[in-house]
C-alpha positions in Angstrom: -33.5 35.0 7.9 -29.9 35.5 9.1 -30.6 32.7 11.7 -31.1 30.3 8.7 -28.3 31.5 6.5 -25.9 30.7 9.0 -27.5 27.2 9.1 -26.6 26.6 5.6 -23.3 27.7 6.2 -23.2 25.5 9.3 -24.3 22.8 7.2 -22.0 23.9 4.0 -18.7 23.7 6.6 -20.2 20.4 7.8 -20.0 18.6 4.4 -16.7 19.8 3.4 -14.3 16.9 2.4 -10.9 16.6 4.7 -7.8 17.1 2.7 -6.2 13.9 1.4 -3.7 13.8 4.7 -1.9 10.2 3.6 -1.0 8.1 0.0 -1.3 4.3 0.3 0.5 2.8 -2.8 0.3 -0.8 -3.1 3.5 -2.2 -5.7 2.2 -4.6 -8.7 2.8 -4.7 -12.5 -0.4 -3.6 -14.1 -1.5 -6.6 -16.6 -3.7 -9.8 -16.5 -0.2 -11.3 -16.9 1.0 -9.8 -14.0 -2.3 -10.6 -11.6 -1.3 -13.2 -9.2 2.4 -12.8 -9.4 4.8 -12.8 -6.1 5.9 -9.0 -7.4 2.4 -8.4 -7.2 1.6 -8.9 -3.6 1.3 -4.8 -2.7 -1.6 -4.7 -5.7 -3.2 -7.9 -4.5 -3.1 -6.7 -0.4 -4.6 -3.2 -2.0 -7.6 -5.0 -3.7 -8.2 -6.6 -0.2 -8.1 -3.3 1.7 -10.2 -1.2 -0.9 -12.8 -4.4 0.2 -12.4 -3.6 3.9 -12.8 -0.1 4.0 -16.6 0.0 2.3 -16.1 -1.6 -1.0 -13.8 1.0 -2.6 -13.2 1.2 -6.0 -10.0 1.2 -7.4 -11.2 2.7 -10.9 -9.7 6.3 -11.6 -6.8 6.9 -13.4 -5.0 9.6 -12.1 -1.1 9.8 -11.5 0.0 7.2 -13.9 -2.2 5.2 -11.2 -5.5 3.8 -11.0 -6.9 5.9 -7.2 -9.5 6.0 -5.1 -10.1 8.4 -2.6 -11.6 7.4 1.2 -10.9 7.7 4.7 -9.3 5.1 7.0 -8.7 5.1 10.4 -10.2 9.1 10.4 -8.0 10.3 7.8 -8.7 10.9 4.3 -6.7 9.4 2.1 -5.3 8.3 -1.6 -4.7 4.5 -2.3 -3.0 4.2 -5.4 -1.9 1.0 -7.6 0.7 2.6 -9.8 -0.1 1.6 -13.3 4.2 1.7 -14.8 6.0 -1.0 -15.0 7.1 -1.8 -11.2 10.7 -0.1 -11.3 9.4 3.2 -12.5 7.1 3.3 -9.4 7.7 6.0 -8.0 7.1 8.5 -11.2 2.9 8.0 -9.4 4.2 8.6 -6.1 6.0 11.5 -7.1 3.1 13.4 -9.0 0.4 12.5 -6.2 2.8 13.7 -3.4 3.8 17.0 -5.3 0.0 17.3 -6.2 -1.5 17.1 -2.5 1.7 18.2 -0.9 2.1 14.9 1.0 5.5 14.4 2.9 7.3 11.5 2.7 6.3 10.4 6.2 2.8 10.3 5.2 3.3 7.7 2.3 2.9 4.2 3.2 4.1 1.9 0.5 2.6 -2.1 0.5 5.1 -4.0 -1.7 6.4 -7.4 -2.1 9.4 -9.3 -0.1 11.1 -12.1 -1.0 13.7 -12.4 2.4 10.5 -12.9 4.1 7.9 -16.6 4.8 4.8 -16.2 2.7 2.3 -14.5 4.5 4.8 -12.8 7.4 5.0 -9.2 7.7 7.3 -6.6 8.1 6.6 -2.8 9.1 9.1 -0.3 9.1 8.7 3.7 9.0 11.5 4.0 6.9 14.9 2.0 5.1 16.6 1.3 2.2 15.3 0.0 -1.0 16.6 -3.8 0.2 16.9 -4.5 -3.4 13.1 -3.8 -4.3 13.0 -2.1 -8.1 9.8 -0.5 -6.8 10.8 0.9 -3.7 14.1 1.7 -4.9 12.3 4.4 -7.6 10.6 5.6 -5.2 13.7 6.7 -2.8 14.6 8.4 -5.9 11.8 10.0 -6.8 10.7 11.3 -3.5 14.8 11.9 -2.3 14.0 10.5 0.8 13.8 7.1 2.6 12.1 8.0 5.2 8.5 6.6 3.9 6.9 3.6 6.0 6.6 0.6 4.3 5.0 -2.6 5.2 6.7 -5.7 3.3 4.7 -8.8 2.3 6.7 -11.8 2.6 6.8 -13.8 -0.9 9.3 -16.8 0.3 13.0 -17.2 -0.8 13.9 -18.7 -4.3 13.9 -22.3 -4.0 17.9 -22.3 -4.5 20.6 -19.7 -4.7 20.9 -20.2 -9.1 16.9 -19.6 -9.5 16.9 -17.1 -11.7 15.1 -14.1 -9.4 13.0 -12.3 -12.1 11.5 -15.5 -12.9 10.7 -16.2 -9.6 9.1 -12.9 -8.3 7.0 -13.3 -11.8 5.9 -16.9 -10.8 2.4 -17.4 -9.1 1.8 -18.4 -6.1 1.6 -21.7 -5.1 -1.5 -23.2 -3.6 0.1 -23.7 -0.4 1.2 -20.3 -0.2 -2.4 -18.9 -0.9 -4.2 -19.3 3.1 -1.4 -17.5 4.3 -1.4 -14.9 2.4 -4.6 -14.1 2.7 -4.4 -14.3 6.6 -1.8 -11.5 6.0 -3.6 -8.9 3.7 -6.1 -9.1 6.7 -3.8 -8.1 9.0 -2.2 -5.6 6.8 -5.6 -4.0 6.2 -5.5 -3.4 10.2 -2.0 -2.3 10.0 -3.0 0.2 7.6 -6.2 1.6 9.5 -4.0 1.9 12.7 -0.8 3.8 10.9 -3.5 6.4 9.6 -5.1 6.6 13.1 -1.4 7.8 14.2 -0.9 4.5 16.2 1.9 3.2 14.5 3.8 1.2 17.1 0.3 -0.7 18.0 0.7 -1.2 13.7 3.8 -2.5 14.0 3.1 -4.7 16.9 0.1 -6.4 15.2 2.0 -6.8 12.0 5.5 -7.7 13.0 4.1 -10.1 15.1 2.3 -11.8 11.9 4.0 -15.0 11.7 2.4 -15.8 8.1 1.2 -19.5 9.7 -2.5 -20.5 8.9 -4.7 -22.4 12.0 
């Protein structure tokens, strides 16, 4: 009998979940209104990955965010779409890092970027806000800059006196659309290697992402 007890407890140990190791926190407004917006770039590039990694569901609402939890790359991890406003951010970041004792190292953060082409990339594993409401609350929340972030490119305003709220809430123009899909592609790779612990192969793949479709 004791041989068969330990074999439950073989199997018990076997079937226990990993700790969540890593948050993944893609930047968006919550909102129909909000859905297909330049500002919204980190929520759509989330939807894409939750597709990649088995279908994931991003459907719990948990840390002022709507979660789900799966592994990538052999870590177990948190994706999160924040569901405040964009510039309060970070408050979800905050409570899920405090919760599951995640450092700031461990938090990669998919947002928008306007000083990049549509569809290029930009990994970094850490840096100012560069202007970025989202980001910014997030240095303030967490006290710390040093969080990886990979950075969307959204295209520049047209001209200098475009008003810059209304052109990170503008949707994306047709021609913008192939290329960034090519690029939540590649940032779903980018992702799976950073949580494998092969970040400069991630940075390679991503900051070599020209945002150009065939």
């Amino acid at each position: 009998m004791g041989n068969i007890f330990d074999l439950f407890k073989q199997i018990a140990k076997g079937s226990e979940k990993k700790p969540i190791a890593w948050l993944v926190v893609g930047l968006g407004n919550p909102g129909e209104k909000y859905a297909r917006t330049r500002h919204n770039a980190g929520f759509l590039a989330m939807d894409y990955l939750c597709q990649t990694v088995g279908n994931v569901k991003l459907d719990k609402l948990k840390f002022h965010a709507l979660v789900a939890d799966c592994e990538i790359g052999g870590a177990r991890a948190l994706l999160m779409k924040p569901q405040t406003m964009m510039n309060l951010s970070g408050l979800a970041v905050k409570e899920a890092a405090d919760f599951y004792k995640i450092a700031p190292d461990h938090i990669l953060v998919l947002s928008d970027e306007i000083a990049l082409a549509p569809g290029k990339l930009r990994l970094r594993k850490k840096g100012s806000a560069g202007g970025h409401n989202g980001l910014k609350n997030i240095i303030e929340q967490l006290g710390s800059e040093d969080f990886p972030r990979l950075r969307i490119g959204v295209g520049e305003k047209p001209h200098p006196d475009y008003d810059l709220v209304d052109w990170v809430l503008g949707e994306f123009p047709k021609e913008d659309r192939d290329a960034l899909f090519s690029a939540f592609g590649c940032a779903a790779k980018g992702v799976e290697l950073v949580l494998s612990d092969r970040f400069d192969e991630a940075v390679n793949l991503c900051n070599s992402h020209t945002g150009a479709t065939e």
